[in-house]
C-alpha positions as CSV (number, residue, x, y, z in Angstrom):
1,X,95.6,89.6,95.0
2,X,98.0,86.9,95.3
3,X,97.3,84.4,98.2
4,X,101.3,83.3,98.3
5,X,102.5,85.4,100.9
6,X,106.2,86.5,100.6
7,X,108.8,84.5,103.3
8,X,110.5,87.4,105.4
9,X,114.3,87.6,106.1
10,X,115.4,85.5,108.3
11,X,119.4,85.6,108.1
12,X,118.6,89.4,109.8
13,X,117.4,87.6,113.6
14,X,121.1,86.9,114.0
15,X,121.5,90.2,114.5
16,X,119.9,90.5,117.5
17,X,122.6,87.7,119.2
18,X,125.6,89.0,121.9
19,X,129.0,88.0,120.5
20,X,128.9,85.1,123.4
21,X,125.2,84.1,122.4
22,X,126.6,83.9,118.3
23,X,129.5,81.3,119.5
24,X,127.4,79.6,121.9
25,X,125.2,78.5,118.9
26,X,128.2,78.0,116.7
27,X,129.9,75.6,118.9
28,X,126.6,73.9,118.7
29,X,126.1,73.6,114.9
30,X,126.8,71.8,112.3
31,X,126.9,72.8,109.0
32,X,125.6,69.4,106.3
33,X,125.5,69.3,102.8
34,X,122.5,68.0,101.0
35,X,121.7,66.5,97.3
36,X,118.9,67.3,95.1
37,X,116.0,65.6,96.7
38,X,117.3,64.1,99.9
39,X,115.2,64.1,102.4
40,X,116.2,67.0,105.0
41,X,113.5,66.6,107.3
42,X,111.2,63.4,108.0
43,X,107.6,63.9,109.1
44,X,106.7,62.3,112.3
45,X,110.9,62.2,113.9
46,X,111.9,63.2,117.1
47,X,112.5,66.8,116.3
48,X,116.1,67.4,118.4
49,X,117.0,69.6,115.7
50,X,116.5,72.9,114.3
51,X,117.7,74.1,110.8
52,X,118.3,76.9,108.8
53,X,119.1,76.3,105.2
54,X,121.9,78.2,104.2
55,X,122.1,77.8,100.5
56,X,119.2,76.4,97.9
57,X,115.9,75.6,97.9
58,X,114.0,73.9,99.8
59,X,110.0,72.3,99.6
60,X,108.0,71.5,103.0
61,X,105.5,68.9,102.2
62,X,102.7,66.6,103.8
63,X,103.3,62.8,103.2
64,X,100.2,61.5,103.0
65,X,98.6,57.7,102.9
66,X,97.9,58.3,98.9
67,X,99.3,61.2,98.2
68,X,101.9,64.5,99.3
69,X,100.9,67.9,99.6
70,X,103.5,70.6,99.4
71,X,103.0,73.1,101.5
72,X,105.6,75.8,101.0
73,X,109.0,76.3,98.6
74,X,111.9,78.1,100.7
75,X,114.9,79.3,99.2
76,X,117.7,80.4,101.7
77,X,118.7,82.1,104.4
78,X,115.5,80.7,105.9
79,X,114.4,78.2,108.9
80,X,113.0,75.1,108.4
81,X,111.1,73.0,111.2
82,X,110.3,75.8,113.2
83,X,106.7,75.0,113.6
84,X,108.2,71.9,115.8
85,X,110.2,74.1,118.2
86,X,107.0,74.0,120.7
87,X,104.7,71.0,119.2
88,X,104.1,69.0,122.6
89,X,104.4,65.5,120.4
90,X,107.9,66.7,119.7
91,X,107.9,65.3,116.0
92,X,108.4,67.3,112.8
93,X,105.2,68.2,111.2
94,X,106.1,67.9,108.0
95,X,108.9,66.9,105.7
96,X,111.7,69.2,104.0
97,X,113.4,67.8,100.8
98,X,115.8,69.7,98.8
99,X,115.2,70.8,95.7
100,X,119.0,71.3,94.4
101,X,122.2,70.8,96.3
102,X,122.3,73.0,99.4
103,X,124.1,73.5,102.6
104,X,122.3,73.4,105.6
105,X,123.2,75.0,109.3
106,X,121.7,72.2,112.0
107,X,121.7,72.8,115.6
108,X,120.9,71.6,118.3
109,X,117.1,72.2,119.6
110,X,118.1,72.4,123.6
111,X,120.6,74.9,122.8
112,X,118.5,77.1,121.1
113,X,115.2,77.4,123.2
114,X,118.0,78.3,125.5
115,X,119.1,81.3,123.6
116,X,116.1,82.3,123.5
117,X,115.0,82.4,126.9
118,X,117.2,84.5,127.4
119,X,117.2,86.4,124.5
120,X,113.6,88.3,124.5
121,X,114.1,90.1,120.8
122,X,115.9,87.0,119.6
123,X,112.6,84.8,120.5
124,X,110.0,87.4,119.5
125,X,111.3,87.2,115.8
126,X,111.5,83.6,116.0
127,X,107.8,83.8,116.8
128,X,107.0,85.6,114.1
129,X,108.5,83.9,111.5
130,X,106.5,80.9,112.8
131,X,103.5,83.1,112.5
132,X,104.5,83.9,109.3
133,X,105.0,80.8,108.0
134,X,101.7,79.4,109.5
135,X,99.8,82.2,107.5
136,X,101.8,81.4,104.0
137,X,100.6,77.7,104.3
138,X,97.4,78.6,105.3
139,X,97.0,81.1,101.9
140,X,98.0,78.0,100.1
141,X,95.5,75.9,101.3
142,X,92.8,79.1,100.6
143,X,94.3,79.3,97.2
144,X,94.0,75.5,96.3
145,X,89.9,76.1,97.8
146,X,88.8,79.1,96.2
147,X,90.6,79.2,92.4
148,X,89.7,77.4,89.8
149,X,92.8,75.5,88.0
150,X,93.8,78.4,86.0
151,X,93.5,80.4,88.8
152,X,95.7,78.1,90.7
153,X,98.8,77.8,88.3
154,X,98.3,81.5,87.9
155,X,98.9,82.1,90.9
156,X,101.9,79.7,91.3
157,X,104.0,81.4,88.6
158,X,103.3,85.0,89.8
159,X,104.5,83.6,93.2
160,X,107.3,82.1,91.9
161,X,108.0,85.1,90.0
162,X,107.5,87.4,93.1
163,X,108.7,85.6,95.9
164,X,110.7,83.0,95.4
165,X,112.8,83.9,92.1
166,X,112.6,87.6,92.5
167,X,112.6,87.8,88.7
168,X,110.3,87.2,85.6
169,X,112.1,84.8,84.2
170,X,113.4,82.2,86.2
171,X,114.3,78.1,85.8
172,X,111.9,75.9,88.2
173,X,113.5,73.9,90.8
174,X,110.8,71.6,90.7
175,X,109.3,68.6,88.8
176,X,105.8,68.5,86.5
177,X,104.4,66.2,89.7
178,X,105.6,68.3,92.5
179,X,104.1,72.0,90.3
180,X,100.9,69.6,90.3
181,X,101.0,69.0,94.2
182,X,101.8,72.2,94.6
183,X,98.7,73.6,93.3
184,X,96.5,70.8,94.0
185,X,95.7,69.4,90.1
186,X,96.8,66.3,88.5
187,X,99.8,66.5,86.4
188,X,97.9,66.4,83.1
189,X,96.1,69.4,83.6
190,X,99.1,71.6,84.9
191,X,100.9,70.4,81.9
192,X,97.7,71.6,79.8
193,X,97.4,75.0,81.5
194,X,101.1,75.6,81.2
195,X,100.4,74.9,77.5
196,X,97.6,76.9,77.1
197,X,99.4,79.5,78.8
198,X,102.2,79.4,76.0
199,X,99.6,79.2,73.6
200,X,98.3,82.5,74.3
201,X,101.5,84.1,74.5
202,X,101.8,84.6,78.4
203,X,104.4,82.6,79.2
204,X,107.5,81.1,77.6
205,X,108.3,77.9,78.3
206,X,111.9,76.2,77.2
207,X,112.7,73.1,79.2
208,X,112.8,74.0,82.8
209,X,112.8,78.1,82.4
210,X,109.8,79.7,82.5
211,X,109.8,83.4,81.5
212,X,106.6,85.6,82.2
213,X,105.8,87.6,79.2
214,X,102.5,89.4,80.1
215,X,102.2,89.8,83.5
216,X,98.8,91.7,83.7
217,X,97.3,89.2,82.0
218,X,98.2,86.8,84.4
219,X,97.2,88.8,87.1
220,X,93.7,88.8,85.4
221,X,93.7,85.1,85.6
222,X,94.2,84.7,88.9
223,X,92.5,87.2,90.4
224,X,89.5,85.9,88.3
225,X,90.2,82.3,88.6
């Protein structure tokens, strides 16, 4: 079994919004464009914000003293920095950088708690997809702990495969460092296990696409790992 948890909907909770609610929050938003890699969120701000990334994909990472750790890979439609929205030091928890160009919907934090006091369904999904998120990071973290290296880049590519991409072949948003963070190796041996994975004829690799070519073998590896 795969310890990356699928990310749930979240374009969907606007549903649950009055018509006067919806341009409440609009009149409240701005909508900012971001470049490959710029920093979206900083770890450690004032967190007066909340943001849903509209377009792209997006990595939520711990900046260590030494080193990073990332923690999650979003693609849109989805929330970022909800985990701040009740943190009593009032700071982000992490970062978000983009990992290609993308738009981003920011508004302001205030306004929103506001919305959802008064908007029960509105703030029980919220909740949840804070829950939700909590638990992905937390399978990460299991992941790194309990598979062995193989095991690990395993179950990064069925992940990416499965949740992220939604396809079996698919071009990674991401560099050979960050795939390393990601799983918690050092670059050279990510590299090597990627190879060896070619080797064997479970993956194709062509630059930055990646296409799975025997996913039950993969499967084996990870679950085994």
């Amino acid at each position: 079994m795969s310890n990356c948890i699928k990310d749930i909907e979240h374009l969907s909770v606007f549903d649950l919004l009055t018509e006067e609610e919806i341009i409440f929050l609009d009149k409240h938003k701005t909508t900012v464009s971001y470049k490959k890699n710029e920093t979206i969120l900083k770890q450690g701000t004032f967190a007066s914000t909340i943001l849903f990334g509209k377009s792209g994909y997006f990595k939520l990472h711990i900046e260590g003293k030494k080193k990073g750790i990332i923690l999650a890979v979003k693609k849109s439609n989805a929330f970022l920095g909800l985990s701040s929205l009740y943190y009593v030091n009032k700071t982000y928890l992490y970062s978000v950088t983009a990992l290609e160009d993308c738009e981003v919907d920011v508004y302001d934090k205030s306004i929103f708690l506001e919305v959802m006091h008064n908007n029960v369904s509105f703030s029980n999904e919220i909740i949840k997809y804070i829950n939700h998120n909590s638990a992905r990071i937390f399978n990460r973290f299991l992941c790194v702990a309990e598979k062995n290296a193989r095991g690990r880049v395993a179950d990064m590519l069925i992940c990416f495969s499965r949740n992220i991409f939604e396809r079996l072949e698919f071009t990674l948003v991401m560099t050979r460092q960050e795939l390393s963070d990601f799983v918690g190796l050092s670059m050279e041996n990510t590299v090597r296990i990627l190879k060896e994975f070619e080797d064997d004829q479970i993956i194709k690799i062509s630059g930055k696409k990646v296409e799975i070519i025997d996913m039950d073998v993969l499967q084996k590896i990870r679950d085994f790992g």
